[in-house]
N, C-alpha and C positions, 0 to 999 in steps of 0.2 A: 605831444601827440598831434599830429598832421591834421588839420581840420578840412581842407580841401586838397582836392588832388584830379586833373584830367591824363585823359591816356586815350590812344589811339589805337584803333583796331584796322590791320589791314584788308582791303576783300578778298574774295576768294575765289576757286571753281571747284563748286559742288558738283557732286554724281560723279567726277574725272571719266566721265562717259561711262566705265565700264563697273562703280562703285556707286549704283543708287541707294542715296539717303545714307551710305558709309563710308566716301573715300573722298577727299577733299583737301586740296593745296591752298596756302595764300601766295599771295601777289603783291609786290612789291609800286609803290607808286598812287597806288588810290586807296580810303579805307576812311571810315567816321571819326570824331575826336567828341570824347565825350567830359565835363567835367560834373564830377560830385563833391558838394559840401554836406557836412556831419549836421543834422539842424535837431533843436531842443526835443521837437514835436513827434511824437511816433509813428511816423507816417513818410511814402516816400511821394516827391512831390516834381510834377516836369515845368519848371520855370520858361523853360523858351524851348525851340526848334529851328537852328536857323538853316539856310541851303537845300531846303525843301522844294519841289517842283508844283506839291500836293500841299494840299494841307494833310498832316498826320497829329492822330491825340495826343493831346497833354494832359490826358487821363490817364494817371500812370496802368491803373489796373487792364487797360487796351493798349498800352505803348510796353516795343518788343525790351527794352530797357529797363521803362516800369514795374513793369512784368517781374524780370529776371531779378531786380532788387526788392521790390517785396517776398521776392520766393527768399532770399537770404536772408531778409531782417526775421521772418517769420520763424527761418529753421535754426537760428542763433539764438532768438529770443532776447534781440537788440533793445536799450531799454530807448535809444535814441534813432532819429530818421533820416533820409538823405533829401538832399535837393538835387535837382537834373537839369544842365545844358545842353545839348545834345547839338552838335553840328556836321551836317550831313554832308559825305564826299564821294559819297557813292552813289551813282544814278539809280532811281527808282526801276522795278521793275526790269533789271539790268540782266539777271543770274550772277552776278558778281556778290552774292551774302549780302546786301543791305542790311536787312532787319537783323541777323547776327551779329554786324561788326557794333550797328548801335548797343546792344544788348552786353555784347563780350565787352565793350570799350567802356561800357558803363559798371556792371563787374569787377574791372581791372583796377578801374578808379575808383572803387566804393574800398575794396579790398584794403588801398591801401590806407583809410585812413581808417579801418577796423581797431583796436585795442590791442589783436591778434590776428595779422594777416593769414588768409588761407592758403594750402599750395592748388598752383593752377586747377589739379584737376578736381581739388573742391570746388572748385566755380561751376563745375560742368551742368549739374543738375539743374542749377538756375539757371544756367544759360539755355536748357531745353526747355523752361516754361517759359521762359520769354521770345525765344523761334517760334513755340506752339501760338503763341498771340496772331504770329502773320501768316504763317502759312498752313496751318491746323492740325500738326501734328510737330513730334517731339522727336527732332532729326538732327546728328550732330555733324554731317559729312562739312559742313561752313563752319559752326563751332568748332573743332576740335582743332582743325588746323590755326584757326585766329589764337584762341589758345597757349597752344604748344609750336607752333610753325610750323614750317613745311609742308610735306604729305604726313595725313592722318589718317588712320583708318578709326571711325566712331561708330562704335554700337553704341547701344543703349545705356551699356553700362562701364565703356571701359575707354580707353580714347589708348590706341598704340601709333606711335611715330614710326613711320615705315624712312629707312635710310633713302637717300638719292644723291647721285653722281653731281658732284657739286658746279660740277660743266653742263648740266641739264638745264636749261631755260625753257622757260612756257610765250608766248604771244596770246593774250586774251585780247578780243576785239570785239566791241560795243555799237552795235551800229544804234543810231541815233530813232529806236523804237524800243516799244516798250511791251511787255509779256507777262502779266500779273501771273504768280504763283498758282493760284489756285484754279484758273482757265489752263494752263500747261499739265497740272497734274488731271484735270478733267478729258485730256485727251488720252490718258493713260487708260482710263475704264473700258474693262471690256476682257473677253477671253484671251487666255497663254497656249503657248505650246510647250509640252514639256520637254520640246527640243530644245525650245529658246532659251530656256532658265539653265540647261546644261552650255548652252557654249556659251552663256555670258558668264556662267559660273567658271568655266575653263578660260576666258580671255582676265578675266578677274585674276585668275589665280596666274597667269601670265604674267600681267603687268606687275603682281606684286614680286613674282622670284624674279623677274627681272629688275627692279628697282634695287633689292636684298643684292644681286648679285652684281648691278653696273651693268647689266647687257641689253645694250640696246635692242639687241637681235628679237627678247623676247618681247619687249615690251610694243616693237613693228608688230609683231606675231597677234599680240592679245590685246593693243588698244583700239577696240573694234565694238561699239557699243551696236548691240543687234537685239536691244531689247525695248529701251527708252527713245534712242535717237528715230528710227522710224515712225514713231509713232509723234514725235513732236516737230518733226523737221516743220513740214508741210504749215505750220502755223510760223516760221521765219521766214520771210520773205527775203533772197538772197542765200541761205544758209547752202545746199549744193556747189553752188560757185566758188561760195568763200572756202567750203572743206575741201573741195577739189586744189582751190591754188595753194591753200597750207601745204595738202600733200604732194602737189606737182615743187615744190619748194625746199623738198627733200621731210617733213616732219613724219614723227615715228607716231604719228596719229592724231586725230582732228575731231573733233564733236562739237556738243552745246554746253554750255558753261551752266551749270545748277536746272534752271528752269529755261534758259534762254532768253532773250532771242541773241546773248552775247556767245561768239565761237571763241575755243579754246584751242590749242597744240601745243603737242611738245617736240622739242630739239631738241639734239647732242649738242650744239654750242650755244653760246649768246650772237655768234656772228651768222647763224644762219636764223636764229631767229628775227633778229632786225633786218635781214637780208626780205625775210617774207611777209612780216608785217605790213607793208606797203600794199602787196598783192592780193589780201584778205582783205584789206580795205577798199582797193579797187575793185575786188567782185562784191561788195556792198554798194557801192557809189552804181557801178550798174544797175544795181539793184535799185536804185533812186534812194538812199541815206546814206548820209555822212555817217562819222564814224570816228571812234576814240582806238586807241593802239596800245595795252603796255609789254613791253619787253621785263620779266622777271625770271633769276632762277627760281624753280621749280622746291628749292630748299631756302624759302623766305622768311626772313624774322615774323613771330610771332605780335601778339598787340604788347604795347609797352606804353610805361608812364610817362609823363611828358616832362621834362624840366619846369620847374616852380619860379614865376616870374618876381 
């Protein structure tokens, strides 16, 4: 029986603009690496934190990781505990899934040194108590894709893998500022239009027969968030320019990545995506910050266990 076991969770872009708190890809190139050991004690325990900008707790019962393995030991009825590494590759405060991939990487790696590993989407559940730890509520649009890979669509209760054109790449770009979760969701309060909830409900349903079908046609059509993005733009500094040069670059649509202030797009190829990557980072750099680039298709491996040294 495997007594230790780490695994990596890649990041993500939550909301895919036009799927809040339900639709959600990962990304290839950045993401957490988490290691757990099996320990006598019944309890689960955060040993270190290393790659931190912040300090974050090593209380497991406040840590998004801890969280999510005590929700498993609890609903197993484990008679032994884990121990937690946890090494951070995802910028804080990014919308890139942080607190997810720590959580899902931790999961992965607990899972595997179970008696009886579970299948991914028994993880699911824990993984929503350990998201609810950072951002205050119990939302799988980051989880499901870390997960399962690719695009997800996550409700509460179900996590479905939505097909994509395997020539689809995304450009997510990080400018070198930060947007705490829960100041991002604080500019959401406030009165709807029941026009607004019908065309983001109709660009929604866009983006996904388009995906189902490969046509890019729809997915131009309905990747058009007109519900979240105006109301968070205005707190990115840069964010207009950078969306504008995605789309002057040819992409079939451009928003905020989870909470922000990182921008997302998507392409029909890998070569038009690295083609525009440069130029979303130039409208940041205007914007006075540097700035991170990755190039991923859009249908990206899922978190996985690491080879045992």
């Amino acid at each position: 029986m495997r007594q230790q076991a780490s695994a990596f969770s890649p990041a993500s872009v939550g909301n895919v603009g036009v799927g809040f708190d339900i639709l959600g890809h990962v990304i290839e190139g950045a993401g957490d690496t988490v290691t757990v050991r099996r320990i006598d004690s019944p309890e689960v325990r955060i040993a270190s934190i290393r790659g931190a900008t912040v300090d974050l707790p090593l209380d497991a019962p406040g840590n998004t990781a801890g969280a999510a393995l005590i929700s498993l030991r609890d609903a197993l009825g484990l008679p032994f505990g884990f121990e937690v590494e946890i090494e951070k590759g995802i910028p804080l405060g990014s919308g890139m899934g942080g607190s997810a991939a720590s959580c899902v990487a931790a999961l992965v790696a607990a899972n595997a040194v179970l008696d009886t590993p579970l299948a991914r989407e028994a993880l699911y559940p824990h993984a929503l108590v350990g998201e609810a730890v950072a951002s205050g509520g119990k939302h799988g649009d980051n989880l499901g894709p870390m997960l399962l890979g690719g695009l997800v669509l996550a409700t509460a209760e179900h996590l479905v893998r939505v097909p994509v054109p395997a020539a689809w790449h995304s450009v997510l770009v990080h400018p070198d500022a930060i947007l705490e979760t829960r100041r991002a969701r604080a500019a959401l309060q406030g009165a709807y239009e029941l026009k607004e909830f019908v065309a983001q409900s109709a660009n929604l349903a866009l983006v996904l027969a388009g995906c189902h079908a490969g046509d890019a046609s729809l997915v131009r059509a309905g990747l058009r968030d007109v519900l979240v993005e105006p109301r968070r733009a205005p707190l990115i500094v840069g964010f207009d320019a950078a969306k504008q040069a995605a789309l002057a670059a040819g992409a079939m649509g451009a928003s905020i990545s989870g909470a922000g202030p990182s921008v997302f797009a998507w392409f029909e190829s890998r070569v038009e995506a690295e083609a525009a990557a440069p130029a979303v980072q130039a409208a940041f750099a205007a914007a006075g910050f540097d700035s991170q680039a990755w190039v991923s298709p859009i249908d990206a491996p899922a978190a996985h266990l690491l080879p045992t040294s």
